[in-house]
TORLO-438626 format. One record per residue (C-alpha): residue number from 1; y, x, z; residue in three letters. Coordinates in steps of 0.02 Angstrom, whole numbers, always signed. Layout:
REM TORLO-438626
   n     yy     xx     zz res
 NUM      Y      X      Z ALA
...
REM end
This chain:
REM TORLO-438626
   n     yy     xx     zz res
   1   +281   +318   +695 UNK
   2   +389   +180   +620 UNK
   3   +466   +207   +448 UNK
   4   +653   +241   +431 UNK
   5   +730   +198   +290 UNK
   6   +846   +324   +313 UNK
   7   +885   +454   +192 UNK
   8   +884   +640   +266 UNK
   9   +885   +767    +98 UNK
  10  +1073   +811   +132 UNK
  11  +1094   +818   +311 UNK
  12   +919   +929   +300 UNK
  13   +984  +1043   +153 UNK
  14  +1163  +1048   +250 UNK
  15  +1043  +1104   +392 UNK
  16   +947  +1244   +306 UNK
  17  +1116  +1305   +233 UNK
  18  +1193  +1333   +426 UNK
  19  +1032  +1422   +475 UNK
  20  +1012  +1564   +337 UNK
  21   +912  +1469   +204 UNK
  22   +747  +1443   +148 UNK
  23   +675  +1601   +239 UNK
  24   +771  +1590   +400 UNK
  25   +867  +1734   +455 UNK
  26   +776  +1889   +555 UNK
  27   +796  +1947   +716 UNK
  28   +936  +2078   +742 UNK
  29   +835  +2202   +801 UNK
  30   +662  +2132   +790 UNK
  31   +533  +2046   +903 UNK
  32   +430  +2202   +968 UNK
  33   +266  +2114   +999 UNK
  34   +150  +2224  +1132 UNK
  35     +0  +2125  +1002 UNK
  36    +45  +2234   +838 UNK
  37    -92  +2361   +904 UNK
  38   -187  +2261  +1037 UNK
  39   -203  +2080  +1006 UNK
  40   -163  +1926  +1117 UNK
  41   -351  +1855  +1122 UNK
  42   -274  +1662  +1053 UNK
  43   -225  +1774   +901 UNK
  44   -370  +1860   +877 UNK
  45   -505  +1742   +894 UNK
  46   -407  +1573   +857 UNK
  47   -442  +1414   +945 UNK
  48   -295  +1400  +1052 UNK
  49   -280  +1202  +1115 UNK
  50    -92  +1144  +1148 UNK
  51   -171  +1103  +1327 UNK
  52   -121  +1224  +1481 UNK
  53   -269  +1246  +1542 UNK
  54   -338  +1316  +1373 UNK
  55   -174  +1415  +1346 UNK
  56   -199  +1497  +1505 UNK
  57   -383  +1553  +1435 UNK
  58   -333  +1603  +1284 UNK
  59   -229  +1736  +1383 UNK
  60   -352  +1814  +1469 UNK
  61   -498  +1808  +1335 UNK
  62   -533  +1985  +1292 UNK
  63   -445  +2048  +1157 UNK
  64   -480  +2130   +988 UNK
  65   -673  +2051  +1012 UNK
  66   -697  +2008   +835 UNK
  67   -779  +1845   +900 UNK
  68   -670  +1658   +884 UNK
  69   -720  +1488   +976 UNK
  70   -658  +1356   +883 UNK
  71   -540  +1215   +953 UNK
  72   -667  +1095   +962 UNK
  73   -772  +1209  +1083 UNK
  74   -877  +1272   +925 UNK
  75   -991  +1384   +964 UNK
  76   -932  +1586   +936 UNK
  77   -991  +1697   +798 UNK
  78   -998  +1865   +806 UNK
  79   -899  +1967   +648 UNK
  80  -1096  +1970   +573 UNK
  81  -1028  +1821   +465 UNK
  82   -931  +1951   +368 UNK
  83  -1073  +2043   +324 UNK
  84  -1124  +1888   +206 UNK
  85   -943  +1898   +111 UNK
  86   -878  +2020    -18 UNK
  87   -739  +1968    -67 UNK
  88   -559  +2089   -125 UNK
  89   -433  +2132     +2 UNK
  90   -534  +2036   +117 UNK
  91   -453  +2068   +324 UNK
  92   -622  +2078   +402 UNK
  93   -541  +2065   +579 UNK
  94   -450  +1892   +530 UNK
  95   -595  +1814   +457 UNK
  96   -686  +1680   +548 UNK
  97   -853  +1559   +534 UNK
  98   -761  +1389   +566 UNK
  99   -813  +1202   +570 UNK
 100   -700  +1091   +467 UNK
 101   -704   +912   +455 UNK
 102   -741   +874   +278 UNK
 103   -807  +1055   +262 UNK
 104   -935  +1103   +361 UNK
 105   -974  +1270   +416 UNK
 106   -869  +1393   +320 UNK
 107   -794  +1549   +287 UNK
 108   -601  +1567   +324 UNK
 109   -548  +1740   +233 UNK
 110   -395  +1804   +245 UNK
 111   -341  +1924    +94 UNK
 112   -234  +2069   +100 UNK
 113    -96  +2059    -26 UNK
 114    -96  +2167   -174 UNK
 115    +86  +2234   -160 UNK
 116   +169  +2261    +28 UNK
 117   +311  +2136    -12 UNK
 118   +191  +1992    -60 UNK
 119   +110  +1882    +41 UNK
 120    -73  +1872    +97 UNK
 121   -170  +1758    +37 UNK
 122   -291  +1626   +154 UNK
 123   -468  +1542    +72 UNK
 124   -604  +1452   +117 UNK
 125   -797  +1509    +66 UNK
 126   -944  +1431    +58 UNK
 127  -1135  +1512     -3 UNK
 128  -1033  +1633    -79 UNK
 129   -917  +1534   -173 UNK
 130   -734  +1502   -153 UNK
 131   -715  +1326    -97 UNK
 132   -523  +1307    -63 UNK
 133   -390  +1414    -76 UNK
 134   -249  +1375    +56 UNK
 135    -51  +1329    -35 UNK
 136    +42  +1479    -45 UNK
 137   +260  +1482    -83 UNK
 138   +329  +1532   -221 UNK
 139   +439  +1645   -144 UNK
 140   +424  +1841   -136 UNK
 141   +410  +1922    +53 UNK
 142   +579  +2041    +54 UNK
 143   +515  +2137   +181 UNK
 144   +362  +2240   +196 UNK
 145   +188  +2135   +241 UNK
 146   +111  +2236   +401 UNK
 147    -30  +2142   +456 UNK
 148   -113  +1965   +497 UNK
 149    -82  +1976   +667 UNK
 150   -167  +1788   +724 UNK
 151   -272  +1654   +650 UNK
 152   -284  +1480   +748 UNK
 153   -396  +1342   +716 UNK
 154   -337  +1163   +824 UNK
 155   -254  +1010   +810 UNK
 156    -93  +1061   +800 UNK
 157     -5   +890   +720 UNK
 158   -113   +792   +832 UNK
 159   -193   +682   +703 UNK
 160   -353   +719   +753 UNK
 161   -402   +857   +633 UNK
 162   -394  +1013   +630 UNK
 163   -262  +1135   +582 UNK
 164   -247  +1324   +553 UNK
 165   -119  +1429   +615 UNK
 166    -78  +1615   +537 UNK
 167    +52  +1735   +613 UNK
 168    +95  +1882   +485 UNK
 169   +187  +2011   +533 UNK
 170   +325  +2100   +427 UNK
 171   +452  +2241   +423 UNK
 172   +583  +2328   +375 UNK
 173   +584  +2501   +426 UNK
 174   +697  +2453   +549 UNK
 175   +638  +2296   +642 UNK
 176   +470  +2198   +634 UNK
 177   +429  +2013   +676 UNK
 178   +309  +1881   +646 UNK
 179   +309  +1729   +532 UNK
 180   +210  +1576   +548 UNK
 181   +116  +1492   +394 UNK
 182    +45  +1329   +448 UNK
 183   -103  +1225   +358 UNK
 184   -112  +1042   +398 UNK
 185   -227   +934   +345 UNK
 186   -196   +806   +195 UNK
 187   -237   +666   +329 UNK
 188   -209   +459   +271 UNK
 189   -182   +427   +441 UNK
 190    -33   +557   +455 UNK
 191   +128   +455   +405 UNK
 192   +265   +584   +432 UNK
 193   +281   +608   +267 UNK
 194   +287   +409   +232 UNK
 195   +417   +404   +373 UNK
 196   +535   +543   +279 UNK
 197   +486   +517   +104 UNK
 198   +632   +647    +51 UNK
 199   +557   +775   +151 UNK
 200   +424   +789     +6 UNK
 201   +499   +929    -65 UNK
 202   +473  +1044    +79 UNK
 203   +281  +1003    +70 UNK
 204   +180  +1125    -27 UNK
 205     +1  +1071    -47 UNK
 206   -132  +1184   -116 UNK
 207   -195  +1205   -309 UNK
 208   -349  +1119   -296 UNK
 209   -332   +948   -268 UNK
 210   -450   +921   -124 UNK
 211   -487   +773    -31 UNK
 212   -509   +890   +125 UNK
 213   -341  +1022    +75 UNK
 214   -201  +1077   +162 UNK
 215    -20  +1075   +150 UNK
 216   +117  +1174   +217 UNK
 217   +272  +1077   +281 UNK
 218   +410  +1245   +234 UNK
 219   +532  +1148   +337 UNK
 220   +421  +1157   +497 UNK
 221   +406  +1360   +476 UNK
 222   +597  +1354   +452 UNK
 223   +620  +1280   +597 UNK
 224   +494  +1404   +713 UNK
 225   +579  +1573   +638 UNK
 226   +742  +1495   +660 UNK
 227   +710  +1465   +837 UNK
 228   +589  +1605   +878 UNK
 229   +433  +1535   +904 UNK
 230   +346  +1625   +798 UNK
 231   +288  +1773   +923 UNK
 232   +124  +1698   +979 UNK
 233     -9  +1565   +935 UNK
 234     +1  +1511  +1132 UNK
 235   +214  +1485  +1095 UNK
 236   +190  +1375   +933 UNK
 237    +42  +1253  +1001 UNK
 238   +147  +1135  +1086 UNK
 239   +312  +1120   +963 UNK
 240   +257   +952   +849 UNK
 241   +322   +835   +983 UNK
 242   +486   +946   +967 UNK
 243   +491   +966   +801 UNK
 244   +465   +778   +763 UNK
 245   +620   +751   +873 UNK
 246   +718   +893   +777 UNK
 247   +694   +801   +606 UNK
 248   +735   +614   +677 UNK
 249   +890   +703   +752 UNK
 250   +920   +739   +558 UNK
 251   +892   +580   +501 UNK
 252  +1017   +502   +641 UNK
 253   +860   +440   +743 UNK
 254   +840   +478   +923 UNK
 255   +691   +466  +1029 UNK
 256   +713   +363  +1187 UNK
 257   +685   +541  +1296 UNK
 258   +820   +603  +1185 UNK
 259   +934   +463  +1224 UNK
 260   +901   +454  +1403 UNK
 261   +932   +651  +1408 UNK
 262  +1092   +630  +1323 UNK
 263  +1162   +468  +1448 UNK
 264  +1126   +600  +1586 UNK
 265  +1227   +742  +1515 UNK
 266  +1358   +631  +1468 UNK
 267  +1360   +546  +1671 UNK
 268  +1542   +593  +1709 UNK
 269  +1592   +484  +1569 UNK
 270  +1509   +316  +1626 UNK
 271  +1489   +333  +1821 UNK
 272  +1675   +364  +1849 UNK
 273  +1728   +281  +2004 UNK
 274  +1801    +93  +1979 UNK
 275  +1977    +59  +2067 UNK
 276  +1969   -113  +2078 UNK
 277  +1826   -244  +2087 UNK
 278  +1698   -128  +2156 UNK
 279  +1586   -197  +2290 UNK
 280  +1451   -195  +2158 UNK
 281  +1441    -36  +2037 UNK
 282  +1271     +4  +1971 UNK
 283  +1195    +33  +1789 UNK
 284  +1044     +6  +1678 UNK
 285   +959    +31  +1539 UNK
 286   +868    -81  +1417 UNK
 287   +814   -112  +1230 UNK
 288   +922   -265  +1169 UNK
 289   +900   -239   +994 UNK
 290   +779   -199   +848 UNK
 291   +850     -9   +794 UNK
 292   +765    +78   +932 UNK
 293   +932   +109  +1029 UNK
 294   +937    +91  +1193 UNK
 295  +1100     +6  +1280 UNK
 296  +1153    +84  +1452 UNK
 297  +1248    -53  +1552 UNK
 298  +1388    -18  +1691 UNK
 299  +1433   -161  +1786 UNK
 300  +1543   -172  +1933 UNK
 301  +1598   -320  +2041 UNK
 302  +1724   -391  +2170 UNK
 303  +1867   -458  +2220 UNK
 304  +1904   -608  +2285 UNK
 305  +1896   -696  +2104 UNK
 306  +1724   -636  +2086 UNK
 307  +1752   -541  +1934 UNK
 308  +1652   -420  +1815 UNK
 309  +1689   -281  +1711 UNK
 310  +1541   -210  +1591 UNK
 311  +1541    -68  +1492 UNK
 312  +1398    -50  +1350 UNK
 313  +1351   +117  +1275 UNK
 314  +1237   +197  +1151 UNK
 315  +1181   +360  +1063 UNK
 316  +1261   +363   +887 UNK
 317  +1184   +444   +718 UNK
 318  +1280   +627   +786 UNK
 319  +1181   +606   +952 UNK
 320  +1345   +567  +1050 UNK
 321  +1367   +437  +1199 UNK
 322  +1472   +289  +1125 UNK
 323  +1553   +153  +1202 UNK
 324  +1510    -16  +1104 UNK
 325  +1665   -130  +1082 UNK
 326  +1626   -291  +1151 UNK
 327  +1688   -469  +1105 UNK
 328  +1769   -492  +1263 UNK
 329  +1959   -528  +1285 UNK
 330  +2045   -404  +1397 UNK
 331  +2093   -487  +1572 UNK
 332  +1964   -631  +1549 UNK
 333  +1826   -664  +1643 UNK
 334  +1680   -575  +1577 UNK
 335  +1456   -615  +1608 UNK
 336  +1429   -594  +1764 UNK
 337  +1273   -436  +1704 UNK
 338  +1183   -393  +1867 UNK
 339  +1041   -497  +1895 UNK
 340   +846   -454  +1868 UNK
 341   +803   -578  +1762 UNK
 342   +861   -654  +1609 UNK
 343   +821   -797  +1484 UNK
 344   +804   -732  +1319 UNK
 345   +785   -808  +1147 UNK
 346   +713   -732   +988 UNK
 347   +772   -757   +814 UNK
 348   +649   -682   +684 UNK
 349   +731   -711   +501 UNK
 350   +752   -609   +347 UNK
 351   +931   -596   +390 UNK
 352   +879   -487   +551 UNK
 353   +808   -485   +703 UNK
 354   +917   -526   +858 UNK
 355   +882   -566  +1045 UNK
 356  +1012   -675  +1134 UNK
 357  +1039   -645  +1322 UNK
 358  +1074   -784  +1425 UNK
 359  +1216   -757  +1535 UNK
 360  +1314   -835  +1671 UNK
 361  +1474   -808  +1743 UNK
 362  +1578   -863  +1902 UNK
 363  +1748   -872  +1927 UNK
 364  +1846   -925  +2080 UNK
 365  +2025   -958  +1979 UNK
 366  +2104  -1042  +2143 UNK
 367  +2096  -1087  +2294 UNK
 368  +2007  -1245  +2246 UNK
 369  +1935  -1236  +2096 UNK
 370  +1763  -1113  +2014 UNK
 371  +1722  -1105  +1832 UNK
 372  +1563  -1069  +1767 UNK
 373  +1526  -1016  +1602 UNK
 374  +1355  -1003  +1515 UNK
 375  +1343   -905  +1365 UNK
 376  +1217   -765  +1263 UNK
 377  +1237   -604  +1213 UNK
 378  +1187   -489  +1077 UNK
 379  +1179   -300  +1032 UNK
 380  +1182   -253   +842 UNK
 381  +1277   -128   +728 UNK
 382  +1351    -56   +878 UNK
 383  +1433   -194   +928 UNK
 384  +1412   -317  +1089 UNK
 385  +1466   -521  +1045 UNK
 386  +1474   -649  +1175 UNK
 387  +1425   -819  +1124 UNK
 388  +1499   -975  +1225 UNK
 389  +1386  -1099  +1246 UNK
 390  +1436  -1215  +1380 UNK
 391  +1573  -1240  +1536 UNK
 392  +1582  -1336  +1718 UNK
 393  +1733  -1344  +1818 UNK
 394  +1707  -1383  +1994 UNK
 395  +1880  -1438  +2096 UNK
 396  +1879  -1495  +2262 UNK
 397  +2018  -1610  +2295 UNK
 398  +2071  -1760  +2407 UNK
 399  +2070  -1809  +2579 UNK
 400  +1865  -1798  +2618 UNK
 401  +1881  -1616  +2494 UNK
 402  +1726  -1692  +2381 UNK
 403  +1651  -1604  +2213 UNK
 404  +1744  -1658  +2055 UNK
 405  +1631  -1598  +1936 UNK
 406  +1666  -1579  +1712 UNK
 407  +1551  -1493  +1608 UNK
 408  +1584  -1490  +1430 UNK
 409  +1474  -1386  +1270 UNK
 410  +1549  -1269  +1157 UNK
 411  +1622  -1393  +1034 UNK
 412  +1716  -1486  +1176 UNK
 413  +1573  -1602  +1183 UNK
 414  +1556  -1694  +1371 UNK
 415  +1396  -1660  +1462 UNK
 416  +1321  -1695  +1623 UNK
 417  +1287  -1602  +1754 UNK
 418  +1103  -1580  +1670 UNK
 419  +1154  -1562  +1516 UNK
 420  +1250  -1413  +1562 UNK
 421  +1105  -1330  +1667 UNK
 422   +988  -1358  +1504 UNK
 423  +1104  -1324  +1367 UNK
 424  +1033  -1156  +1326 UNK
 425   +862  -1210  +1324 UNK
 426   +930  -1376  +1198 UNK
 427  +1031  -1243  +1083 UNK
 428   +911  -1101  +1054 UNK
 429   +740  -1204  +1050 UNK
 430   +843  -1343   +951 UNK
 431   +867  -1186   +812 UNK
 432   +675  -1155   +842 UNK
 433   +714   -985   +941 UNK
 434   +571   -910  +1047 UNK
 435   +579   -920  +1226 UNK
 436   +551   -744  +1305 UNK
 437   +622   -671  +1486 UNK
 438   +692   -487  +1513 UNK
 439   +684   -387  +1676 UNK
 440   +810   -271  +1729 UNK
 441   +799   -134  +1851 UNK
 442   +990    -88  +1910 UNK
 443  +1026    +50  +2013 UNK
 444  +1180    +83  +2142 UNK
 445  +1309   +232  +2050 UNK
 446  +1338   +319  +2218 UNK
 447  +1139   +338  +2199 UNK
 448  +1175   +462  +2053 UNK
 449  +1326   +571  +2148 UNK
 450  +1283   +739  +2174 UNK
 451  +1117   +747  +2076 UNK
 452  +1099   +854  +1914 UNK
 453  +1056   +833  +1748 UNK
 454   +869   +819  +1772 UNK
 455   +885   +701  +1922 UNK
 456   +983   +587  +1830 UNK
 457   +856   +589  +1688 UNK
 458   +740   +526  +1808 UNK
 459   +844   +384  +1872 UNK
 460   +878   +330  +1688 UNK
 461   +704   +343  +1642 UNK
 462   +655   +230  +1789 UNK
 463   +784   +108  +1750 UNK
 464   +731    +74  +1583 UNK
 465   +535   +102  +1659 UNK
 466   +587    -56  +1731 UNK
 467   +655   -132  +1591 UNK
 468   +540   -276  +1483 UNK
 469   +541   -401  +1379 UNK
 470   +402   -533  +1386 UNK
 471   +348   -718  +1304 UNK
 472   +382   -848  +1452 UNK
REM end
């Protein structure tokens, strides 16, 4: 994941705020689970993979077996494990032999809390002793504590170690409903919390200061009750990805799937039908800057003048479609966009990254006479500048109709016919740019009519599929 410097406390807090606080609000009424007196086997025995295929035998596993196979397909133990541990409160029927990287073979015991609106309490035993004891909240339970109802042991962050999942189930007299406490690992190779440094304070890590702990991420188990996810292990398994979306989305950063998604539901904005100039109307979508935005492109085409129109847009901090204001004069010629392959060239400074496009455009502006421009163009800040680099009128005049041809820089220097067809090349690898090329993939606007959201996912996705950007 690559850090964002971007600060997310308020927006988060804001968040929390909207959704009922630190506990989440309950469900009116309750989730009746059909596991409160005979458990789903992934919540009795644990080791529930995100996969499908492991999902789907989780659900037909026996239940209430008192045996658990671990994630990693270790072995199963039957509930003669318990025999071997005394300890207070102990839930004999949530209390599993595990493997643990870092660990080894131990005991996970789940304790019964002393008072019904406490929590229970989770630890980790080893020849009799008490090896770890899992971060607890400071916060009180304000409704009655029923039961563990699941313990989990998989990869649930995918970092490559192993996580535990618990599912507790409260009350209150009324309603009941499950809660999810999730251990992570303390893993070096886990940056999410280097990515979102002021998420810190939702991260509660346990009292003992292990190399091997856990922590609990209170903003992760916000966002499952808030959304209820919390009635089974199978439900919770596959939420990371989502979740890691839900907290760029707080932080103003969107995924590319998230982008894409959000062109296609906002279609009826870009692929209006064109009046004028439109024997050419597609789109496309590419990465033209360093912010992980992507740029969706609308060009159409026609007319006897051989003009363009563009249209650039992007997915702002609020996760809207906006359209990028562009350099270009209104009623001017403008790049002609729709070709496969462009020039690019990189400039790498501590004043920014950019790329600069190499475009070209033709204009018949008589009967005559064509003008051809070559210029670049850049994304940044939400904003698209053309850069003029060079000109060539050709005019056809006198008795045999011949070529007149003047080409001229961007400073109203002369040049040759040459000249002119090199003078990208001589500005950009004069500055000591890097020469790269860019593929487009552009794709006909009547091709989109009629399909839905999802279909025009797809198309999107393929376009930028298509997209790349390559050293020559």
């Amino acid at each position: 994941m690559k850090k964002r410097g971007m600060t997310v406390l308020l927006i988060i807090m804001f968040t929390l705020l909207c959704t009922g606080g630190c506990g989440g609000e309950k469900p009116e009424g309750g989730i009746q689970s059909e596991a409160l007196d005979t458990l789903d086997a992934e919540e009795n025995s644990g080791g529930v993979n995100s996969g499908a295929a492991d999902l789907e035998k989780a659900n037909v596993e026996e239940a209430g077996s008192g045996n658990q196979e671990t994630a990693d397909g270790f072995g199963e133990s039957e509930n003669k494990e318990n025999q071997s541990v005394s300890i207070e409160g102990m839930i004999k029927e949530q209390s599993f032999e595990v493997e643990l990287e870092g660990w080894g073979k131990v005991f996970f015991v789940s304790i019964a809390p002393k008072g019904d609106n406490e929590h229970p309490g989770f630890i980790l035993v080893k020849e009799g002793e008490t090896v770890y004891t899992f971060p607890q909240t400071s916060e009180i339970a304000g409704d009655r504590f029923m039961e563990v109802s699941a313990v989990s042991f998989q990869d649930y962050n995918q970092d490559g170690k192993k996580d535990v999942i618990v599912l507790a189930t409260y009350g209150n007299g009324e309603s009941k409903w499950k809660e999810a406490e999730i251990f992570l690992r303390e893993n070096p190779d886990n940056m999410f919390y280097l990515d979102y440094p002021d998420m810190e304070g939702y991260r509660v890590r346990g009292q003992d200061g292990s190399e091997h702990g856990f922590y609990r991420d209170t903003l992760l188990e916000e966002y499952l009750s808030t959304r209820r996810l919390t009635e089974s292990v199978a439900q919770i398994a596959p939420t990371w990805p989502d979740y890691i979306d839900y907290v760029d989305g707080l932080s103003g950063y969107f995924s590319e799937e998230q982008q894409i998604k959000r062109f296609a539901q906002n279609r009826a904005v870009w692929a209006q039908d064109v009046e004028f100039a439109d024997e050419i109307h597609c789109f496309t979508v590419a990465s033209m800057g360093y912010d992980g935005k992507l740029t969706l492109i609308v060009s159409n085409q026609g007319g006897t003048g051989f003009y363009t129109y563009s249209s650039f847009y992007q997915i702002d901090e609020k996760g809207e479609l906006k359209k990028l204001k562009t350099s270009f004069e209104e009623g001017s010629s403008e790049p002609d966009l729709i070709s496969e392959i462009m020039t690019v060239y990189g400039s790498f400074s501590t004043k920014g990254n950019r790329n600069y496009f190499i475009v070209y455009d033709q204009l018949k502006d008589s009967p005559d006479s064509y003008l051809y421009r070559a210029s670049s163009l850049y994304v940044e800040d939400g904003f698209v500048q053309e850069i003029p680099l060079a000109s060539q009128r050709v005019l056809y005049a006198g008795e045999d109709y011949s070529a007149h041809i003047t080409s001229y820089d961007c400073n109203g220097n002369e040049l040759t016919e040459e000249e002119y067809d090199n003078f990208p090349a001589t500005y950009y690898e004069g500055m000591g740019l890097t020469k790269k090329s860019a593929a487009f993939k552009w794709i006909d606007i009547k091709d989109i009519k009629g399909m839905d959201d999802e279909e025009v996912e797809e198309a999107l996705r393929q376009a930028y599929k298509n997209f790349s950007l390559s050293d020559d």
